[in-house]
SEFI-915509 format. One record per residue (C-alpha): x, y, z; chain; residue in one letter. Coordinates in Angstrom, 1 decimal. Example, Ala and Ser with C-alpha at 12.3 -4.5 7.8 and 13.67 -1.06 7.14 Angstrom:
<rs>
[[12.3, -4.5, 7.8], 'A', 'A'];
[[13.7, -1.1, 7.1], 'A', 'S'];
</rs>
This chain:
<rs>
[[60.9, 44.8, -1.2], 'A', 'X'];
[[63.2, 47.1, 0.5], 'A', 'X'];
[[60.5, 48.2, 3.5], 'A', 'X'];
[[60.1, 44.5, 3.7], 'A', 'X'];
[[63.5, 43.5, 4.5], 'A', 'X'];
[[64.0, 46.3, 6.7], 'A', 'X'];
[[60.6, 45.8, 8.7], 'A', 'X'];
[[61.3, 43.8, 12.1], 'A', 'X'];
[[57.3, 43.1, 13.1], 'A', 'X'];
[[55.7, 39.7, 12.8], 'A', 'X'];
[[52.9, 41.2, 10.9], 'A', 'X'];
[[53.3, 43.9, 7.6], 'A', 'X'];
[[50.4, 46.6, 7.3], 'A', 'X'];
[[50.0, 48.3, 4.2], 'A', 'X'];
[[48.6, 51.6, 3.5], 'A', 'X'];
[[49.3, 54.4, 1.5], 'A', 'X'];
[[50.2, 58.4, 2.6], 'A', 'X'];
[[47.3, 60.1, 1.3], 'A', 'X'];
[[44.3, 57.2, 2.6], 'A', 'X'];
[[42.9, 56.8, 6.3], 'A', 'X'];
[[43.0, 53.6, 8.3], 'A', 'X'];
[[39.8, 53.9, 10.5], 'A', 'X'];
[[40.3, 53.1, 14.2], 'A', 'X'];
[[40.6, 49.6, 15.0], 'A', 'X'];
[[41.5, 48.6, 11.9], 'A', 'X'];
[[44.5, 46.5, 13.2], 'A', 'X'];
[[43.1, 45.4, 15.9], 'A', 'X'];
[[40.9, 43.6, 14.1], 'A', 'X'];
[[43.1, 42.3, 11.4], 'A', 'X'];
[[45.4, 41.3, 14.0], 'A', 'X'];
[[42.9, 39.8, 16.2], 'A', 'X'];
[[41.5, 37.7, 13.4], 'A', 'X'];
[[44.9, 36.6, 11.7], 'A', 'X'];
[[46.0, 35.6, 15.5], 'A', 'X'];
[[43.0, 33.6, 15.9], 'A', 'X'];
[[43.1, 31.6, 12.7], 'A', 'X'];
[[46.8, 30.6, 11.8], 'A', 'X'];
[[45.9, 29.2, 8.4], 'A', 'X'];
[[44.9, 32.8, 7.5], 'A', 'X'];
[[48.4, 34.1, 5.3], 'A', 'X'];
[[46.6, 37.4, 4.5], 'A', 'X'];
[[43.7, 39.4, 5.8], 'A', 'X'];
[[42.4, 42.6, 4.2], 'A', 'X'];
[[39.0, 44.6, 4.8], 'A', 'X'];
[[36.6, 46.3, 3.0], 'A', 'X'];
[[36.8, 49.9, 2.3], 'A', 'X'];
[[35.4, 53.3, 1.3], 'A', 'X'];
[[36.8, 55.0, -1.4], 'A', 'X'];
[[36.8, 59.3, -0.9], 'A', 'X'];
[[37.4, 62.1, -2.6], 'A', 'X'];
[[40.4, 64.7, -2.3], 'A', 'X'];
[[37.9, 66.6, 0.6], 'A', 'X'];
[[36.8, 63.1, 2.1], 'A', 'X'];
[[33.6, 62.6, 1.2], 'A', 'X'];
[[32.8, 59.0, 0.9], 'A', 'X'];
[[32.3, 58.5, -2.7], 'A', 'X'];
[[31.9, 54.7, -2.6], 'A', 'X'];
[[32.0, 51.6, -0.7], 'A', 'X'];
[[33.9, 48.2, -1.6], 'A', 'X'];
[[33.3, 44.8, -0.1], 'A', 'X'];
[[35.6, 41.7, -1.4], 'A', 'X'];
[[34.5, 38.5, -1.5], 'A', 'X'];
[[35.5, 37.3, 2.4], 'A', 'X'];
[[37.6, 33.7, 1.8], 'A', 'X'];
[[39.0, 34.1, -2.1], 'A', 'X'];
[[40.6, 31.3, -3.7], 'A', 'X'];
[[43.0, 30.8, -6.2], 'A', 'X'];
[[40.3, 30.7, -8.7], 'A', 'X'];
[[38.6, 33.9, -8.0], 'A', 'X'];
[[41.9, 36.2, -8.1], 'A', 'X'];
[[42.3, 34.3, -11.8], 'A', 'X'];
[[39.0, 36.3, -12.6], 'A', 'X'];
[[39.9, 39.3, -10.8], 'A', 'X'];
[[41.9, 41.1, -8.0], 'A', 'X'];
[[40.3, 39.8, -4.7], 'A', 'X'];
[[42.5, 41.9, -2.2], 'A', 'X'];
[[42.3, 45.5, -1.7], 'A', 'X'];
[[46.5, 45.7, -1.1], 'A', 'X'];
[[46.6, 48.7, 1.2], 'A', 'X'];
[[44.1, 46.8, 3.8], 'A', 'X'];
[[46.8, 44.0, 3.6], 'A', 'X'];
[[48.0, 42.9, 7.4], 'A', 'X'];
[[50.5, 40.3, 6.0], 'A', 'X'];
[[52.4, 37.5, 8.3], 'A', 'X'];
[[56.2, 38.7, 7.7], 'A', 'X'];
[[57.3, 35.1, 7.7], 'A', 'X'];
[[54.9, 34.3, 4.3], 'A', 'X'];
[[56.1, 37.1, 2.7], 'A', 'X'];
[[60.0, 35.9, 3.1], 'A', 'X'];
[[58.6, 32.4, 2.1], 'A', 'X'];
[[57.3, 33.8, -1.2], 'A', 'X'];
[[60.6, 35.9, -1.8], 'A', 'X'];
[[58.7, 39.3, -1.2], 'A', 'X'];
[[57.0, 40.9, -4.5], 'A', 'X'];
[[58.0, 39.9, -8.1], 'A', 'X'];
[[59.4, 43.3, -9.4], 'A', 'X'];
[[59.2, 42.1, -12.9], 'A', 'X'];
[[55.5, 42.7, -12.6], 'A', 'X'];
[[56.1, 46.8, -12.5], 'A', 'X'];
[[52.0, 47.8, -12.2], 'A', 'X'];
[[50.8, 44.5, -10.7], 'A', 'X'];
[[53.1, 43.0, -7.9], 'A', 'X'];
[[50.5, 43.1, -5.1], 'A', 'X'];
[[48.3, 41.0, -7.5], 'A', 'X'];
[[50.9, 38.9, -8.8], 'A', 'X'];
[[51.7, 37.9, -4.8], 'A', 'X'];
[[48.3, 37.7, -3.9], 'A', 'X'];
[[47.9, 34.6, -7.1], 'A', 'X'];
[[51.1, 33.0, -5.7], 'A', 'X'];
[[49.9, 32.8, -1.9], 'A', 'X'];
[[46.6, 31.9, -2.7], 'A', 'X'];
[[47.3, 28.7, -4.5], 'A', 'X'];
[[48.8, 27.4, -1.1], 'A', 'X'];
[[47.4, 29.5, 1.8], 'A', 'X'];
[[44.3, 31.1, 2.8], 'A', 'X'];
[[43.7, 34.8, 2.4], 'A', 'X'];
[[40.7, 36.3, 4.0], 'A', 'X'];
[[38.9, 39.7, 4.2], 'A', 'X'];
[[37.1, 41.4, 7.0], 'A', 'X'];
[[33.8, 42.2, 5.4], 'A', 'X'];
[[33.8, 45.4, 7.6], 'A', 'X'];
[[35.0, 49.1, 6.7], 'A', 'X'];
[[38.3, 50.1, 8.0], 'A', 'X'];
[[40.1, 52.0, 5.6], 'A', 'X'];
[[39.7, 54.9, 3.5], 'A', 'X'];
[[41.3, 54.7, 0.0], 'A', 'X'];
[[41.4, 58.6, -1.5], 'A', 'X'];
[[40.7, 58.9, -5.3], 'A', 'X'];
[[42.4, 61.8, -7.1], 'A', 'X'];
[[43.5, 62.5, -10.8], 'A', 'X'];
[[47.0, 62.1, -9.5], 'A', 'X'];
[[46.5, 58.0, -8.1], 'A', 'X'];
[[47.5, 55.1, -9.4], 'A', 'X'];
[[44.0, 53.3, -9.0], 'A', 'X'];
[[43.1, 52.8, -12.3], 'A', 'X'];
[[43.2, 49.9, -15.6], 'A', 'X'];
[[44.9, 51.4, -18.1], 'A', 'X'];
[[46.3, 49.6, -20.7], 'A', 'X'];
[[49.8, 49.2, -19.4], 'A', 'X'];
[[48.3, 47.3, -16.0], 'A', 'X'];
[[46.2, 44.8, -17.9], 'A', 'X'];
[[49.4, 44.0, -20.1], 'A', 'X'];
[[51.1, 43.2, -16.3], 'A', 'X'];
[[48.0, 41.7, -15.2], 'A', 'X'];
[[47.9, 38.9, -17.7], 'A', 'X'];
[[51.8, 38.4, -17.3], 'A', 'X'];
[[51.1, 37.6, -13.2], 'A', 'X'];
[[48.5, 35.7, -14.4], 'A', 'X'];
[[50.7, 33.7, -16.9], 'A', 'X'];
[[53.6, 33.9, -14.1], 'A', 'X'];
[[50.8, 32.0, -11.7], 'A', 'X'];
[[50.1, 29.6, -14.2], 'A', 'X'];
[[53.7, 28.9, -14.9], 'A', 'X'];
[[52.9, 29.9, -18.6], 'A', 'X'];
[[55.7, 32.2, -19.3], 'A', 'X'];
[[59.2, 31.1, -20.5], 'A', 'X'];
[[62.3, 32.5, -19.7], 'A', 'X'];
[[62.5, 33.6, -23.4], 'A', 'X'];
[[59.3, 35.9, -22.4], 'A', 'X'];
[[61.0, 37.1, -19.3], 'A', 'X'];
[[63.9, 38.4, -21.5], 'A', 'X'];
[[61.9, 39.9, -23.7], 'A', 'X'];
[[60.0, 42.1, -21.1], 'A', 'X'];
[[63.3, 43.0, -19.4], 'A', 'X'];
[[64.5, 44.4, -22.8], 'A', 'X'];
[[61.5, 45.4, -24.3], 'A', 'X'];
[[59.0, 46.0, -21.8], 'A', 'X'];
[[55.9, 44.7, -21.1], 'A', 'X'];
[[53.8, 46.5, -24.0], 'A', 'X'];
[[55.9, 44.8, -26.4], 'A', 'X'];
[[54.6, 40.9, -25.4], 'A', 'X'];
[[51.2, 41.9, -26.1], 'A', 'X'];
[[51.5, 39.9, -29.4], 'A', 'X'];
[[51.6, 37.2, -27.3], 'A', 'X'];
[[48.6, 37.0, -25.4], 'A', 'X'];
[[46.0, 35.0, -26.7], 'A', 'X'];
[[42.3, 36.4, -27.3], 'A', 'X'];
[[41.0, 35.4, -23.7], 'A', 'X'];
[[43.6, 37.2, -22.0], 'A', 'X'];
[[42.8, 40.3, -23.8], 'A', 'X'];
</rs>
């Protein structure tokens, strides 16, 4: 949330240190978000690699998501994000109390009212190493189910006290069999 403020473009691209964007990569996600101004979000498809860049794998998201599909699972690759600034501001930036999941939590929020869309070609290059973050553990499904229940406005504020003093792990007697 603090890059956001401080970032003065009309678009935000995200991408971390260690990945590759591929060339033209935001040429074409700003070329398509310019062209269709319903579009809030638009990501791509990507190739994961290994610490020596060998292409180890290739990922292609579903191309329009709704609402409904990120309720089943994560339907935006975050570092291919090319976000308008002026949605993010409108959403209040990313919920911090959703540690492990805020791109997901953000991604449920703006999809209930806005399109998000994703370039069914390759343009990035996520890396995989032992060291990433990339991965379900246990502690990210925990915040997975609370954006989930923070989507569905199924969370009290009692529940949000509890996190901030117990963490997260702690409200797993809460979720109910199908969350789990």
């Amino acid at each position: 949330n603090k890059g956001l403020a401080l970032a003065r473009g009309e678009y935000i691209a995200r991408m971390d240190a260690d990945d590759v964007s591929l060339p033209k990569r935001l040429e074409k996600q700003i070329s398509y978000i310019s062209s269709h101004p319903d579009v809030a979000v638009v990501g791509s498809a990507i190739q994961t690699i290994n610490d020596k860049g060998e292409v180890m794998n290739i990922i292609i998201q579903k191309s329009q998501p709704k609402y409904k599909d990120f309720l089943k699972t994560n339907q935006m690759i975050h570092v291919t994000a090319l976000i308008r600034k002026g949605i993010i501001q409108n959403f209040g930036g990313y919920n911090e109390l959703v540690i492990n999941s805020q791109d997901y939590a953000w991604w449920l929020q703006v999809s209930k009212v806005k399109k998000i869309y994703n370039i069914q070609d390759v343009l990035y290059q996520l890396r995989i190493h032992d060291c990433g973050i990339t991965f379900r553990d246990e502690k990210s499904i925990f915040y997975h189910i609370l954006a989930v229940r923070l989507a569905e406005s199924k969370i009290t504020n009692n529940d949000i006290v509890t996190i901030l003093n117990n963490g997260v792990k702690n409200f797993q007697d809460f979720f109910t069999k199908e969350e789990w």
